[in-house]
mmCIF file of the N, C-alpha and C atoms, coordinates in Angstrom:
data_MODEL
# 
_entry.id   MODEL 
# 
loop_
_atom_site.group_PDB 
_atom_site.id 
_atom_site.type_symbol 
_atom_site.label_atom_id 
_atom_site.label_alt_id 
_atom_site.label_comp_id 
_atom_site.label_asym_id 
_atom_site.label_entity_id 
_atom_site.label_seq_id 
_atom_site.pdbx_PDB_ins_code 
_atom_site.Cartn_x 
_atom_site.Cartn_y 
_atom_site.Cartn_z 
_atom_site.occupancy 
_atom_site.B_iso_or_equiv 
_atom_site.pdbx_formal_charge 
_atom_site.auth_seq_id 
_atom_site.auth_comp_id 
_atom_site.auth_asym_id 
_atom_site.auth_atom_id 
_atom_site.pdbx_PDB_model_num 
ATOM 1   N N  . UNK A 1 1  ? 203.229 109.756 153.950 1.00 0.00 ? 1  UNK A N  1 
ATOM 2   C CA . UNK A 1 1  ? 201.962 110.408 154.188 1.00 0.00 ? 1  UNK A CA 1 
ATOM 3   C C  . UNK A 1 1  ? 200.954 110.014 153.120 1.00 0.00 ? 1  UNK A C  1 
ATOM 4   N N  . UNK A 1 2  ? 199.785 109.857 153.561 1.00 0.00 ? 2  UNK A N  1 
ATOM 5   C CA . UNK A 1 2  ? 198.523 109.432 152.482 1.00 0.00 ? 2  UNK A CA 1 
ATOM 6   C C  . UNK A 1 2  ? 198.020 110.829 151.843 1.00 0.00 ? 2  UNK A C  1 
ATOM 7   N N  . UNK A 1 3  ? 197.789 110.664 150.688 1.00 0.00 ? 3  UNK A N  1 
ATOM 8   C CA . UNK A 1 3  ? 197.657 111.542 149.774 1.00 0.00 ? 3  UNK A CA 1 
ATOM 9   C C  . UNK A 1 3  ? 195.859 111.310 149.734 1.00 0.00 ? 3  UNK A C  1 
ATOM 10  N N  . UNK A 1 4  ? 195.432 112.893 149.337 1.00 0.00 ? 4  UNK A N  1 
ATOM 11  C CA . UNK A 1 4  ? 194.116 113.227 149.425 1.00 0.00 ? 4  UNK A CA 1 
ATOM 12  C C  . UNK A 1 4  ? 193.475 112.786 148.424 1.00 0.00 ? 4  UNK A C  1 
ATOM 13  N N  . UNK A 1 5  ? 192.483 111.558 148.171 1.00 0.00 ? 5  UNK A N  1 
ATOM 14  C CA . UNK A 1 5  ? 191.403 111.076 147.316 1.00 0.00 ? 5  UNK A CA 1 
ATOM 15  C C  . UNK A 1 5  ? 190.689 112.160 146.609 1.00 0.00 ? 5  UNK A C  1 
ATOM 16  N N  . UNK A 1 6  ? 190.757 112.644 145.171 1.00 0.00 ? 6  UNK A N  1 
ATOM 17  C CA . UNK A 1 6  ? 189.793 113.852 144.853 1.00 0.00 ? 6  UNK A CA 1 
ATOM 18  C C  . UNK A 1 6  ? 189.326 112.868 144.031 1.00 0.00 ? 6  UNK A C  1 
ATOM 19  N N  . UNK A 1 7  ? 187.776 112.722 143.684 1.00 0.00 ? 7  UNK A N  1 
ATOM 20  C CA . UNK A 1 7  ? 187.296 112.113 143.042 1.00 0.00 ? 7  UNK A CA 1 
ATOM 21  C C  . UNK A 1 7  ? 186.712 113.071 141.492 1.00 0.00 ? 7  UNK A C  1 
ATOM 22  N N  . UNK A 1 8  ? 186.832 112.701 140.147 1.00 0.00 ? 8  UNK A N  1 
ATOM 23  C CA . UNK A 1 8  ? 186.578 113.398 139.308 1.00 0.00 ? 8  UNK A CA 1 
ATOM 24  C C  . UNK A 1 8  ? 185.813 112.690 138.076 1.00 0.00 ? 8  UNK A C  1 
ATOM 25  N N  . UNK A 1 9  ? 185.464 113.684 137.547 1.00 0.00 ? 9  UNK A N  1 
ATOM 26  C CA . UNK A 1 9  ? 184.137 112.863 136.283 1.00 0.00 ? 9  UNK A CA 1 
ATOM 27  C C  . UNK A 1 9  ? 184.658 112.536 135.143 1.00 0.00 ? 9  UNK A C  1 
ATOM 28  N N  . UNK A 1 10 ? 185.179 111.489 134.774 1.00 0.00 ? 10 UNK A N  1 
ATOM 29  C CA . UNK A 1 10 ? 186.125 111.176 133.592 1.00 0.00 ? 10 UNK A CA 1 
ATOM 30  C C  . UNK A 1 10 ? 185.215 111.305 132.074 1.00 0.00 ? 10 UNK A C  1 
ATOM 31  N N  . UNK A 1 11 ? 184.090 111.350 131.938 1.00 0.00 ? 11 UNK A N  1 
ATOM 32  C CA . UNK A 1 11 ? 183.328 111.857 131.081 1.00 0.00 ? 11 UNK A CA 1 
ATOM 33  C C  . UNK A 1 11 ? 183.341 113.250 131.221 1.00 0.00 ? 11 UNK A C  1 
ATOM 34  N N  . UNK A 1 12 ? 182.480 113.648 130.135 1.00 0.00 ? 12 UNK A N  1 
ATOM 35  C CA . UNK A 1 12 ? 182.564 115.393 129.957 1.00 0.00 ? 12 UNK A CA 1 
ATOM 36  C C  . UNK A 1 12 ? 181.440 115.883 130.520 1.00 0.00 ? 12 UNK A C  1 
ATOM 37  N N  . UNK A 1 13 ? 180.861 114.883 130.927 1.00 0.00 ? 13 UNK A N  1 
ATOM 38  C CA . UNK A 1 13 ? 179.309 115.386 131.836 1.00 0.00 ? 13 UNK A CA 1 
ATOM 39  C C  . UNK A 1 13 ? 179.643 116.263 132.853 1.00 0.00 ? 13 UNK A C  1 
ATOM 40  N N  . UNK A 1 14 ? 180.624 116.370 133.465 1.00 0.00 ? 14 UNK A N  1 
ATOM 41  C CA . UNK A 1 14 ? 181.044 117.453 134.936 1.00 0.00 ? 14 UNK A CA 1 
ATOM 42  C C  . UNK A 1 14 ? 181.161 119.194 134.134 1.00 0.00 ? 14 UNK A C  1 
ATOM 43  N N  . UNK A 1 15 ? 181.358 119.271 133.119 1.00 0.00 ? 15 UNK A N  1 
ATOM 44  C CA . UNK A 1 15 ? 181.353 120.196 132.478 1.00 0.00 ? 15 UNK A CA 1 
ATOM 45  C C  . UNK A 1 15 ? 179.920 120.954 132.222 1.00 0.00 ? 15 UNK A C  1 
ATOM 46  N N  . UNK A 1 16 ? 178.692 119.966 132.185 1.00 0.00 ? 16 UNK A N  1 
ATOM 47  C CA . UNK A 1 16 ? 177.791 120.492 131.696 1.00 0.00 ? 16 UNK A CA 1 
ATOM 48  C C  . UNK A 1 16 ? 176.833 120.700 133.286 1.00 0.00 ? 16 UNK A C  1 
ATOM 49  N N  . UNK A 1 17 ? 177.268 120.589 134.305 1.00 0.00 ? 17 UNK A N  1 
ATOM 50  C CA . UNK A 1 17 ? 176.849 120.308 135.968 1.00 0.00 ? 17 UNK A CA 1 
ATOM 51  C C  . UNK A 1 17 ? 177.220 121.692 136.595 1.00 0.00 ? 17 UNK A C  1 
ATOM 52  N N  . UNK A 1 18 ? 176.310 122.217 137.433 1.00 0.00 ? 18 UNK A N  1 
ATOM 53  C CA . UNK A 1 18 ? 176.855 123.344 137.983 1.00 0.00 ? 18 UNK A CA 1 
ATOM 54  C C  . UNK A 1 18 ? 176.352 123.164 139.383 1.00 0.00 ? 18 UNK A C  1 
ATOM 55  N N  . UNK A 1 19 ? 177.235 123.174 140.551 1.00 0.00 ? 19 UNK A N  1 
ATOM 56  C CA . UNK A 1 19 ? 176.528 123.050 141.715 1.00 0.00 ? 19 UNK A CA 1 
ATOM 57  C C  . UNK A 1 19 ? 176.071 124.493 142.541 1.00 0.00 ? 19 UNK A C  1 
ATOM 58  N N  . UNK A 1 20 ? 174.808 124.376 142.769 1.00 0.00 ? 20 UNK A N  1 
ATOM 59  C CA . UNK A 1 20 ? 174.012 125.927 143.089 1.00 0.00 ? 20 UNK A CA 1 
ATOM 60  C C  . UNK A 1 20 ? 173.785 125.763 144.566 1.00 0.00 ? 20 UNK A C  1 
ATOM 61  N N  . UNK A 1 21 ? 174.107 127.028 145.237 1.00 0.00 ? 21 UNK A N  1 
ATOM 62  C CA . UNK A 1 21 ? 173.384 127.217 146.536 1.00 0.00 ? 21 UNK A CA 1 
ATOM 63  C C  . UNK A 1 21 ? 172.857 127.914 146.820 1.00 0.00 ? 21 UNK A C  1 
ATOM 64  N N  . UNK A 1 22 ? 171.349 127.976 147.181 1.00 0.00 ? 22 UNK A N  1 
ATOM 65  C CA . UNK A 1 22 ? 170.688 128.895 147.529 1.00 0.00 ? 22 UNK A CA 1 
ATOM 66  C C  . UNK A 1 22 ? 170.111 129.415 148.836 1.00 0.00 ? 22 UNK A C  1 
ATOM 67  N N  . UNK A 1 23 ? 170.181 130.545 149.281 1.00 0.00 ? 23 UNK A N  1 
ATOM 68  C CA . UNK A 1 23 ? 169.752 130.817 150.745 1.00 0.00 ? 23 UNK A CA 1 
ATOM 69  C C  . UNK A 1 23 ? 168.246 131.049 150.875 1.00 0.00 ? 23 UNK A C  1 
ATOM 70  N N  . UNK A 1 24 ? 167.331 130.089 151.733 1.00 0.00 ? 24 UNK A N  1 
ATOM 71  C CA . UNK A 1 24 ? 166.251 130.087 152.032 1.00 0.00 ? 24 UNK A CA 1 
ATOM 72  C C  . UNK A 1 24 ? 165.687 130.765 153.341 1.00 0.00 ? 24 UNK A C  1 
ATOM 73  N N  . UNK A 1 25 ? 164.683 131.058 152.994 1.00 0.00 ? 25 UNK A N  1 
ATOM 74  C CA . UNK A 1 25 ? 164.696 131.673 154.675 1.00 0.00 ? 25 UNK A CA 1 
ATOM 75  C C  . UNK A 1 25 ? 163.235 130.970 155.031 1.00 0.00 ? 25 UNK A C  1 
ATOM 76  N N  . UNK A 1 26 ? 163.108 130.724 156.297 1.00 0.00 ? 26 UNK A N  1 
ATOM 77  C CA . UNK A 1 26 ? 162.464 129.504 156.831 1.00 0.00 ? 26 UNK A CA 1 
ATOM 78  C C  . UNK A 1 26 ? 160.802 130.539 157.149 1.00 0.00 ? 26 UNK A C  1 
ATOM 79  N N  . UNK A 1 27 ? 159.958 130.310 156.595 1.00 0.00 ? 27 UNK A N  1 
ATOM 80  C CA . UNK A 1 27 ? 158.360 130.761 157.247 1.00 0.00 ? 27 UNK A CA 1 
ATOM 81  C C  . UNK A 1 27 ? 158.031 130.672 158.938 1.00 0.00 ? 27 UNK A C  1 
ATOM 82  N N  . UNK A 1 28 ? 158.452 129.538 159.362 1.00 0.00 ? 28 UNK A N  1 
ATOM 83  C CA . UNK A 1 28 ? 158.516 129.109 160.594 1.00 0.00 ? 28 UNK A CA 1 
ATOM 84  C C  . UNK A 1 28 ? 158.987 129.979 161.949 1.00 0.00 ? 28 UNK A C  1 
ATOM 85  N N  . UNK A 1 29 ? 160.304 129.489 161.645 1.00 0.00 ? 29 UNK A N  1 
ATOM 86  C CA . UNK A 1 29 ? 161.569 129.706 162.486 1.00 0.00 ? 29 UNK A CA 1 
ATOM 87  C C  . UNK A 1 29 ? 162.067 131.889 161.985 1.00 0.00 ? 29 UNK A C  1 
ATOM 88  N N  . UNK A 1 30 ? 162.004 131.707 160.442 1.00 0.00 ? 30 UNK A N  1 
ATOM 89  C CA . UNK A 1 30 ? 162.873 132.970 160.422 1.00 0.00 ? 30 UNK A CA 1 
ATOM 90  C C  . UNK A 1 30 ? 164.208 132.991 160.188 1.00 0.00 ? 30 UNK A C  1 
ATOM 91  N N  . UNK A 1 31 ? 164.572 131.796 160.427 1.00 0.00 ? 31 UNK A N  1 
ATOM 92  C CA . UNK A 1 31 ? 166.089 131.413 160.156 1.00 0.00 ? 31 UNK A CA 1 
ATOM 93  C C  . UNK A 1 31 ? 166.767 130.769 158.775 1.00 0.00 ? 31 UNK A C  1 
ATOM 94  N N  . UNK A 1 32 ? 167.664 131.303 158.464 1.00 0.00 ? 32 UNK A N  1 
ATOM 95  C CA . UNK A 1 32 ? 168.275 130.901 156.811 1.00 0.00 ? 32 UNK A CA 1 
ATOM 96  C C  . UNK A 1 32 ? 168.071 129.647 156.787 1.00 0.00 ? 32 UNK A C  1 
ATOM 97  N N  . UNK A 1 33 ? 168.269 128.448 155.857 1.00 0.00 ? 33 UNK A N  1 
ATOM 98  C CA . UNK A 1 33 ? 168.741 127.442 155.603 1.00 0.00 ? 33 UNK A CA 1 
ATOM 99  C C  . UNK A 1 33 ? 169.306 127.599 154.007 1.00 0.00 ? 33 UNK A C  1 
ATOM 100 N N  . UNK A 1 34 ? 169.856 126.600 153.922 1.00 0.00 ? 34 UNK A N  1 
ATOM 101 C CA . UNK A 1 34 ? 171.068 126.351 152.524 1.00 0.00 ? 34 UNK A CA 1 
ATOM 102 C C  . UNK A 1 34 ? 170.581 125.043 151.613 1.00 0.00 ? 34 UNK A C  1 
ATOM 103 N N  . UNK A 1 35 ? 169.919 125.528 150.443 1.00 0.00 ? 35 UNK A N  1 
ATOM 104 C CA . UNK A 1 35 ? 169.570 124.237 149.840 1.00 0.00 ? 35 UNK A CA 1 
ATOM 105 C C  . UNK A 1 35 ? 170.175 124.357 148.568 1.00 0.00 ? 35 UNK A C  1 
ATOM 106 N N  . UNK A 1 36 ? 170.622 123.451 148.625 1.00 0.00 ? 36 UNK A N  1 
ATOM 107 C CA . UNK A 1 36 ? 171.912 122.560 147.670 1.00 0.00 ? 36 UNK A CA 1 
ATOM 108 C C  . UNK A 1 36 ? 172.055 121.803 146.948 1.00 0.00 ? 36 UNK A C  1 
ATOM 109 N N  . UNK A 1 37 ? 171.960 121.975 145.124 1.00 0.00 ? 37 UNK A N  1 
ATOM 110 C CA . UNK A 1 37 ? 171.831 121.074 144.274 1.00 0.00 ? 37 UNK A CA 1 
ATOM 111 C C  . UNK A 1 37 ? 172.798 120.701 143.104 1.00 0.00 ? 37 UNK A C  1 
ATOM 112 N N  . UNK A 1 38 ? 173.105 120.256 142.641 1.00 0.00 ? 38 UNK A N  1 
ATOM 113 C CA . UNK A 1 38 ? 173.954 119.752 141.255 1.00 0.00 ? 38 UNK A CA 1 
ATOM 114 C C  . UNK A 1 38 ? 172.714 119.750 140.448 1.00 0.00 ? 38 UNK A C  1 
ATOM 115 N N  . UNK A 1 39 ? 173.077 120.649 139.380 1.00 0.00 ? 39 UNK A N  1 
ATOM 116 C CA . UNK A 1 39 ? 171.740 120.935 138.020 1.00 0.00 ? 39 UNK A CA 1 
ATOM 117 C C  . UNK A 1 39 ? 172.328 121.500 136.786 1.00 0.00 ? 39 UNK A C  1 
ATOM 118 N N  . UNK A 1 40 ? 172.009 121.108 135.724 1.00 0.00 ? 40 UNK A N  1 
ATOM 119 C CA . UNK A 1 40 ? 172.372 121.208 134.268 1.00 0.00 ? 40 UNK A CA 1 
ATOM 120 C C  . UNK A 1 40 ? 172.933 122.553 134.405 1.00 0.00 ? 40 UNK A C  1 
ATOM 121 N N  . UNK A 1 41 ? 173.724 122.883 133.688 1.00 0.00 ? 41 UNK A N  1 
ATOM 122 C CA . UNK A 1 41 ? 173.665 124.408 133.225 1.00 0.00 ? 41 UNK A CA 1 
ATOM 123 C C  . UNK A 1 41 ? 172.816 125.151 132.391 1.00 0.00 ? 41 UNK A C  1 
ATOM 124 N N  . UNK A 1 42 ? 171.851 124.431 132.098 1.00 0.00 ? 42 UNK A N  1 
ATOM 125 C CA . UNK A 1 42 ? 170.561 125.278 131.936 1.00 0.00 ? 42 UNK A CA 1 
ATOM 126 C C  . UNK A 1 42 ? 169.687 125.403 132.535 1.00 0.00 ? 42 UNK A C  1 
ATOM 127 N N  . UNK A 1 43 ? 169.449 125.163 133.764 1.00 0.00 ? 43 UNK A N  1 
ATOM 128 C CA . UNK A 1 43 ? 168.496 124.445 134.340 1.00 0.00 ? 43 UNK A CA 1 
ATOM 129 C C  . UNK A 1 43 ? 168.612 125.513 135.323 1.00 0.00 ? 43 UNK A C  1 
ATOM 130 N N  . UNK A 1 44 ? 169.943 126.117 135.852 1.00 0.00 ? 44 UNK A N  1 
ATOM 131 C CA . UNK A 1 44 ? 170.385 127.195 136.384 1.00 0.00 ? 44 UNK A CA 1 
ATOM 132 C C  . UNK A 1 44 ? 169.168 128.463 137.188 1.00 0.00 ? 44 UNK A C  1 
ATOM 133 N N  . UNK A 1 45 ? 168.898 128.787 136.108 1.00 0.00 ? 45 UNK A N  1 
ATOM 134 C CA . UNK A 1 45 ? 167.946 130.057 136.543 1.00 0.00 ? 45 UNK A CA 1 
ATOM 135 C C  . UNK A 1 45 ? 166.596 129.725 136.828 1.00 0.00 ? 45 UNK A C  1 
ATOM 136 N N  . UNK A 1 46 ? 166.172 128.091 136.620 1.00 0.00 ? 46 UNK A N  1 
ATOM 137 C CA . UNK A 1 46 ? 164.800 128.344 137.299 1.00 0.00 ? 46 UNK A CA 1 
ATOM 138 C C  . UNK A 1 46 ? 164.857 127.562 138.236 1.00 0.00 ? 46 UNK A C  1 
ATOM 139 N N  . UNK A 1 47 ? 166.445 126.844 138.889 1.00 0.00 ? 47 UNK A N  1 
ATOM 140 C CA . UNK A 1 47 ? 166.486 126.414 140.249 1.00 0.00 ? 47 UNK A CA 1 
ATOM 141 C C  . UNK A 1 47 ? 166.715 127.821 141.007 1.00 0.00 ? 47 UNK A C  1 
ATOM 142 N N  . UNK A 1 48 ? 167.202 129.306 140.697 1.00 0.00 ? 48 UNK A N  1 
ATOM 143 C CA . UNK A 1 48 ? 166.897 130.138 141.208 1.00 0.00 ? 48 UNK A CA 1 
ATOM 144 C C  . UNK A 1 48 ? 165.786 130.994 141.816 1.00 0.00 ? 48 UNK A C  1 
ATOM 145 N N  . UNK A 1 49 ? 164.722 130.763 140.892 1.00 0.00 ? 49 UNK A N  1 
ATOM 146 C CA . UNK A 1 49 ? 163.358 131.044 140.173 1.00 0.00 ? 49 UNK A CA 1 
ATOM 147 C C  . UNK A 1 49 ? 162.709 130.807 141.480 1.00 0.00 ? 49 UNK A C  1 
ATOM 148 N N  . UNK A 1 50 ? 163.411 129.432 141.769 1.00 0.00 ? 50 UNK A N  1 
ATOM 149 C CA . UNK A 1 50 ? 162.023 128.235 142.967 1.00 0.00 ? 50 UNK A CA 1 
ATOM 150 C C  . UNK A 1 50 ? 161.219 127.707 141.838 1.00 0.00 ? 50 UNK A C  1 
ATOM 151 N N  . UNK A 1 51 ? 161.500 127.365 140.898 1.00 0.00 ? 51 UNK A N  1 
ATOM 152 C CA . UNK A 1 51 ? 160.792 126.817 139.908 1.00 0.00 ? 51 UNK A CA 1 
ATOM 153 C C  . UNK A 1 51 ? 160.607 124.963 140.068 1.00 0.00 ? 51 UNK A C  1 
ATOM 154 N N  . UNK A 1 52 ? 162.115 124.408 140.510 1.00 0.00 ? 52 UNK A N  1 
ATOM 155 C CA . UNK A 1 52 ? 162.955 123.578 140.524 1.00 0.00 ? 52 UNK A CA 1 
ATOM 156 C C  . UNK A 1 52 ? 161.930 122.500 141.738 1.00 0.00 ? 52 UNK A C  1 
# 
């Protein structure tokens, strides 16, 4: 059996990466969408903000 490819960050940079998801809700439609980023760990609270 083939074994599952996990790909990983051999530097220490994956440590300092946090992947965020945030639920948007659409002006339009009314309907959620999901926007989805990899961002510093400081960077954190003003991709929350909507700063980002």
């Amino acid at each position: 059996m083939a074994k599952k490819v996990v790909g990983r960050v051999k530097s220490g940079a994956g440590k300092t990466m946090t992947r965020c998801v945030k639920m948007v809700r659409s002006e339009k439609t009314g309907a959620y969408t999901f926007k989805e980023d990899v961002v510093l760990n400081e960077d954190v609270k003003s991709f929350f903000a909507g700063k980002q």
